[in-house]
C-alpha positions as CSV (number, residue, x, y, z in Angstrom):
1,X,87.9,-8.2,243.3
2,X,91.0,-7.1,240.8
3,X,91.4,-10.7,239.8
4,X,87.8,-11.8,239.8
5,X,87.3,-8.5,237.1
6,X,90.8,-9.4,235.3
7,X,90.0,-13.2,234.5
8,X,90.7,-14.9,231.0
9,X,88.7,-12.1,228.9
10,X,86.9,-14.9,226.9
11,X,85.2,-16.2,229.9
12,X,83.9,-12.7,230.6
13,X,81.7,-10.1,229.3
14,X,83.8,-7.0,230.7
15,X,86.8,-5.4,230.6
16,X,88.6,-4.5,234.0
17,X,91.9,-2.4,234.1
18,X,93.9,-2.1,237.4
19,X,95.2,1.4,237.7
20,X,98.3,2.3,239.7
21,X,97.7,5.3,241.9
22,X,100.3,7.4,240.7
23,X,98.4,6.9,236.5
24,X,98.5,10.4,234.6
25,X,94.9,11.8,233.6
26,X,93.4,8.2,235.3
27,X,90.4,10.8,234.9
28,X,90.6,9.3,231.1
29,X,90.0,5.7,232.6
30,X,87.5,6.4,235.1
31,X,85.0,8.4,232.8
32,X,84.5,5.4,230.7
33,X,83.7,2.9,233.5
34,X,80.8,1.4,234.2
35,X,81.5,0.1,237.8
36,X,84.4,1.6,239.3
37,X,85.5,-0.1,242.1
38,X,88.2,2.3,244.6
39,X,90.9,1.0,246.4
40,X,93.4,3.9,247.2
41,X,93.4,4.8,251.1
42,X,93.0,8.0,250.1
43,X,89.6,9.8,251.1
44,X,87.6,11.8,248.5
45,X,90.4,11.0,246.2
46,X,87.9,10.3,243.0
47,X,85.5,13.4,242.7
48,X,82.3,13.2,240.8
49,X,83.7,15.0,237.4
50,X,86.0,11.8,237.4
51,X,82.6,10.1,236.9
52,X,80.3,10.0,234.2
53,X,76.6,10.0,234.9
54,X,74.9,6.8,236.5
55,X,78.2,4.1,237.3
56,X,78.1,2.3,240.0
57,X,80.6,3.6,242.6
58,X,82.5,1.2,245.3
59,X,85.1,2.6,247.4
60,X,86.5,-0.4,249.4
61,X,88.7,2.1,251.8
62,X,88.3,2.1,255.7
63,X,89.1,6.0,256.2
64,X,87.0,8.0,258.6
65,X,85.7,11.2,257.2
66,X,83.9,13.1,259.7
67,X,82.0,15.7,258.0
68,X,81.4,14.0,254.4
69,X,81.1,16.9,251.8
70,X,77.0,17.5,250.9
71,X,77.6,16.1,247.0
72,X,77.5,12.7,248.7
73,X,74.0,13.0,249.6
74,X,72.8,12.4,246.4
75,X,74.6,9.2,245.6
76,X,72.6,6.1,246.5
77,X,74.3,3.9,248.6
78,X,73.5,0.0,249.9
79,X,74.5,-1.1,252.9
């Protein structure tokens, strides 16, 4: 997905920015996507005032959370 979103930027109509885990105030980058796609490993790592209003969220991780915190009942999710 990093590549496909980090392509020649005059075929594209986006900007993507890969962000290393260990970024300083990657709060900064996160509040200005529009799609943020998660890839860390690390569950409940991004919390919601690390997102604006109405992005799309996708966490790509495989961690098992058993009892999911209630703020993630309002998020729509697809399946």
């Amino acid at each position: 997905m990093a590549a496909l979103l980090l392509q020649d930027a005059s075929r594209r109509e986006c900007d993507g920015h890969r962000l290393p885990l260990r970024t300083r105030h990657i709060e900064q980058h996160t509040l200005q996507g529009d799609i943020l796609i998660v890839a860390i490993g690390k569950p409940e790592f991004v919390t919601g005032d690390m997102v604006k209003p109405g992005p799309v969220v996708i966490d790509v991780g495989v961690n098992r959370v058993d009892d999911p915190p209630a703020s993630r009942a309002t998020a729509s999710s697809a399946t």
